[in-house]
C-alpha positions in Angstrom: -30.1 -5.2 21.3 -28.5 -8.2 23.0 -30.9 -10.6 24.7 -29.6 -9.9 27.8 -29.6 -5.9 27.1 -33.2 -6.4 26.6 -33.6 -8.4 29.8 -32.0 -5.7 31.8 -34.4 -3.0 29.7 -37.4 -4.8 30.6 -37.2 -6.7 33.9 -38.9 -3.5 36.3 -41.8 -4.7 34.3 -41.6 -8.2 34.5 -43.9 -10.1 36.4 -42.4 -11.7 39.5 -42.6 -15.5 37.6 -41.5 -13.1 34.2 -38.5 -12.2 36.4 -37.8 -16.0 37.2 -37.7 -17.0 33.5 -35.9 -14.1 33.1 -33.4 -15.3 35.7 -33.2 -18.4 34.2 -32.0 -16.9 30.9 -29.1 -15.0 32.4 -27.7 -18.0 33.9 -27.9 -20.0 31.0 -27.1 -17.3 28.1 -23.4 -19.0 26.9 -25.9 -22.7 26.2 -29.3 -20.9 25.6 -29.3 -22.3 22.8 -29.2 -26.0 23.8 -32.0 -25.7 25.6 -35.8 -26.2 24.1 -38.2 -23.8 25.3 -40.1 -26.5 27.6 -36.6 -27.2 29.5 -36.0 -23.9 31.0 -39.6 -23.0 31.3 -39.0 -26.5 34.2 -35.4 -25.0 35.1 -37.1 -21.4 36.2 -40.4 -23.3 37.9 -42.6 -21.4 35.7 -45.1 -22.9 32.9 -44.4 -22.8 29.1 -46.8 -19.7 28.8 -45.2 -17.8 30.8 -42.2 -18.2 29.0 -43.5 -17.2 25.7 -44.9 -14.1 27.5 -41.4 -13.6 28.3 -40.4 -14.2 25.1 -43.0 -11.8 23.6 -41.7 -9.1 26.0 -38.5 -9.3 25.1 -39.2 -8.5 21.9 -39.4 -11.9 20.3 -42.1 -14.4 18.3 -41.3 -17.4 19.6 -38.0 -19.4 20.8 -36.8 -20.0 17.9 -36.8 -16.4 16.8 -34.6 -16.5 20.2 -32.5 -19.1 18.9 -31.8 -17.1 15.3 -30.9 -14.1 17.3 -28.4 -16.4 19.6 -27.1 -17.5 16.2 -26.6 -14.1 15.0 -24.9 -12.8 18.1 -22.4 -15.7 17.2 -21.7 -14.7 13.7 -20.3 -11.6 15.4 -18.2 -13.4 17.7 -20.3 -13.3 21.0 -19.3 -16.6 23.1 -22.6 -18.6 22.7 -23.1 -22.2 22.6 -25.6 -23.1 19.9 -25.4 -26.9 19.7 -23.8 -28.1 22.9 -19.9 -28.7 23.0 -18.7 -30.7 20.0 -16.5 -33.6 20.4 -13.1 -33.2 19.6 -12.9 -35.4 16.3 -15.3 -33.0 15.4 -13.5 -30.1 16.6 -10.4 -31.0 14.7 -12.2 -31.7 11.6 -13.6 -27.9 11.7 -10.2 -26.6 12.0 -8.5 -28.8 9.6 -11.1 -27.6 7.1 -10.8 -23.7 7.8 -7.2 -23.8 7.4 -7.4 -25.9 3.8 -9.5 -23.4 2.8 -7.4 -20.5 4.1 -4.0 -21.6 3.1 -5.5 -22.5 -0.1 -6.7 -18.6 -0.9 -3.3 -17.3 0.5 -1.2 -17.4 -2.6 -4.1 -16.2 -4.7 -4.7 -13.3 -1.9 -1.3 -11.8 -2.1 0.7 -13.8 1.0 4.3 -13.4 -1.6 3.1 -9.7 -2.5 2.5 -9.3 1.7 5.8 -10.9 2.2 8.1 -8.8 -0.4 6.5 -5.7 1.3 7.5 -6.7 4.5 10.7 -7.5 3.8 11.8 -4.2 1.7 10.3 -2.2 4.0 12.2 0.6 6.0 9.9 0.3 8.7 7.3 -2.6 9.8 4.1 -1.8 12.0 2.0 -4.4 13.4 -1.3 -3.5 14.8 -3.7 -5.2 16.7 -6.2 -4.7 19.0 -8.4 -6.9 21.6 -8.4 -10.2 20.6 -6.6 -9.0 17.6 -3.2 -8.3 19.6 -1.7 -11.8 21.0 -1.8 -12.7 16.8 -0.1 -9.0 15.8 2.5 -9.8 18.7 3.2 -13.2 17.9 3.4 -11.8 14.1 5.9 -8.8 15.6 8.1 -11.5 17.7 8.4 -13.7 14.2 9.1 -10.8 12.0 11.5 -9.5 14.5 13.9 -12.6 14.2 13.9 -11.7 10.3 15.1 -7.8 10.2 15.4 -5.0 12.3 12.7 -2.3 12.4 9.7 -4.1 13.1 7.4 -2.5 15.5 4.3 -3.9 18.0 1.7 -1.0 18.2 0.3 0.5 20.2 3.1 0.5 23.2 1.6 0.7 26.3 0.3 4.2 27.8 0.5 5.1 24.0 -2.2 6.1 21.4 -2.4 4.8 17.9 -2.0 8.7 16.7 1.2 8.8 18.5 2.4 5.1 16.8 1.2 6.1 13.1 1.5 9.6 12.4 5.0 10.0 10.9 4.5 6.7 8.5 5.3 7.0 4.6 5.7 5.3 1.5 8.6 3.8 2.6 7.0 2.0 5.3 4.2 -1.4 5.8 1.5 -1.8 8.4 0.3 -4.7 8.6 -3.3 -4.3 10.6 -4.6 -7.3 12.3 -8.8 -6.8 12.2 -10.4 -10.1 13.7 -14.1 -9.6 14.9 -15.1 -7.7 17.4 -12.8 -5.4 16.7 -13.0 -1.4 17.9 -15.3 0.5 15.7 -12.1 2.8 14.3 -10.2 0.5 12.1 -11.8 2.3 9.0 -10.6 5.8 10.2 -7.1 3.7 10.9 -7.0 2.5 7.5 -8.2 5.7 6.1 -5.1 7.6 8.3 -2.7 5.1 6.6 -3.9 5.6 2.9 -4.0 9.1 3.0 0.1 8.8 4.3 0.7 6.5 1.6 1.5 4.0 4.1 1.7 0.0 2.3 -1.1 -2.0 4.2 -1.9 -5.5 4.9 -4.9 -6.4 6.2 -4.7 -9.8 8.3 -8.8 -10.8 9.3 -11.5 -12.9 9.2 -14.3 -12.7 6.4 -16.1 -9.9 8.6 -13.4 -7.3 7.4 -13.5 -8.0 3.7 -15.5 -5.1 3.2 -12.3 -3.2 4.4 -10.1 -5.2 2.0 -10.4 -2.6 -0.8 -8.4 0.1 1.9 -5.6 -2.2 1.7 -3.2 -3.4 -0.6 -3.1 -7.3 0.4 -6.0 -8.9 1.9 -5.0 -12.1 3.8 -8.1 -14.2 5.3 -8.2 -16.2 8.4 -11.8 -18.7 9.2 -12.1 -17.8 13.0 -15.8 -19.2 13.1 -16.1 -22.9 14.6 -18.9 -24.6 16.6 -17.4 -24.2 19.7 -18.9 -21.1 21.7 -15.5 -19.3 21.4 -13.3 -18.3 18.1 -10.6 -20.4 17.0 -7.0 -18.3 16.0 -5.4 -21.5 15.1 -5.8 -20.5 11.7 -4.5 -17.2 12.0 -1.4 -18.7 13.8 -0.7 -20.6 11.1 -1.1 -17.8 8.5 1.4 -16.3 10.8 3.9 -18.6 10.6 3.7 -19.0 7.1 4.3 -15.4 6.0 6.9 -14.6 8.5 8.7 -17.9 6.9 8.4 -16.2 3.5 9.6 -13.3 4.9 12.8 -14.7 6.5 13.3 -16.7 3.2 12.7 -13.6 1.3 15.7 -11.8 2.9 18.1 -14.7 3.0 21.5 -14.7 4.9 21.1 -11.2 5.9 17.6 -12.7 8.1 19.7 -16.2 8.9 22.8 -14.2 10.6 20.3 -12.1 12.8 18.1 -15.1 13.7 21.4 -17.1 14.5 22.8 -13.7 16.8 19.4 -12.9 18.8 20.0 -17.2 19.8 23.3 -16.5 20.6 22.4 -13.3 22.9 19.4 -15.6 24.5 22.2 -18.0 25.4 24.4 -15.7 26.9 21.8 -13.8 28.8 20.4 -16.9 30.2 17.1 -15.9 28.4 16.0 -19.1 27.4 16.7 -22.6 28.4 20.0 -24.0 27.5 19.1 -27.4 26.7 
């Protein structure tokens, strides 16, 4: 259980200073971890052993068992600050790294095999979910300027039974997976192997596990020391194999790309400029 799950669990039984520490917690759970033990025992107006009571209570040793479960919750993508906002040099260095190391592993990983698929392909399905879905649509409005066919699921007011049933050998999903991602993404996978469905699996290194369901595994880093994820990797990834994609097809993928300006133009879709 969260930290905060087990405050809410526990706090009936809290002492009334228990219940101030407790407080004091809650309001501070995104930086708990920047925070020494002493410092919010002061914030909440309580002494340090009423805090470790707390602590105790709540099912841990000491703080920094707290702070190894904060660092846990992170690993899982839950927003937590850790070490205080980093600056952002340091920030950019992070990323620069992660996407070194991602484009690096993306010809090894399949990113041409990924991209042949997608381009001979009667139909394209691009799935993503939560935090999952502004990269799948992105992914969808790229591949979209490249060939006809390519689908963004699920629709609204639509399930993913309705999208997928119906796929073949014939046809790619590519399943976008990042963390924190709904707990059916196996059965998904599963519904697509069984059909024979070509899959692409486009996730961080907390889906590898379901890598072996899929015929190419790309990689993305999310994980940075800021108290959110980071997609800029995944963008990029993006962009990369829709460009292979486009480059893959040739004039047949210029001549659309060049039409669908044409029709913005005319429509007044876009800015004429």
């Amino acid at each position: 259980m969260r930290i905060d799950e087990r405050i809410a669990e526990q706090y009936a039984e809290l002492s009334p200073q228990e219940r101030r520490a407790a407080d004091v917690l809650l309001a501070h759970l995104d930086d708990l971890a920047i925070y020494r033990a002493a410092e919010l025992a002061e914030l909440a107006g309580v002494s340090k052993a009423t805090m470790s009571r707390l602590f105790r209570h709540l099912g841990f040793d000491d703080f920094t068992e707290v702070r190894e479960h904060l660092r846990t919750l992170r690993s899982h993508g839950v927003p937590v600050t850790l070490e205080g906002a980093p600056s952002l040099a340091a920030h950019l260095e992070h990323e620069v790294a992660n996407l070194q190391k991602a484009l690096a592993g993306l010809e090894e990983s399949g990113l041409d095999t990924a991209a042949k698929l997608i381009a001979e392909a009667q139909r394209v399905v691009v799935l993503g979910l939560r935090s999952s879905y502004p990269v799948a649509l992105h992914l969808r409005q790229s591949l979209g300027q490249a060939r006809l066919g390519v689908t963004l699921v699920p629709q609204p007011g639509q399930s993913l039974s309705d999208e997928l049933i119906g796929l073949g050998k014939q046809d790619v999903a590519v399943v976008v997976a990042f963390r924190r991602r709904p707990d059916n993404i196996e059965g998904l996978l599963g519904i697509l192997e069984e059909s024979g469905t070509l899959t692409v699996l486009l996730a961080d290194p907390s889906a590898r596990s379901l890598a072996s369901r899929t015929m190419v595994w790309l990689e993305c880093p999310l994980a940075t020391d800021l108290a959110f994820d980071s997609y800029a990797v995944a963008m990029s990834v993006v962009a990369v194999l829709a460009d292979r994609v486009l480059d893959l097809i040739g004039r047949p993928a210029e001549q659309r790309a060049t039409a669908i300006d044409a029709s913005y133009r005319a429509l007044r879709e876009i800015e004429n400029r």
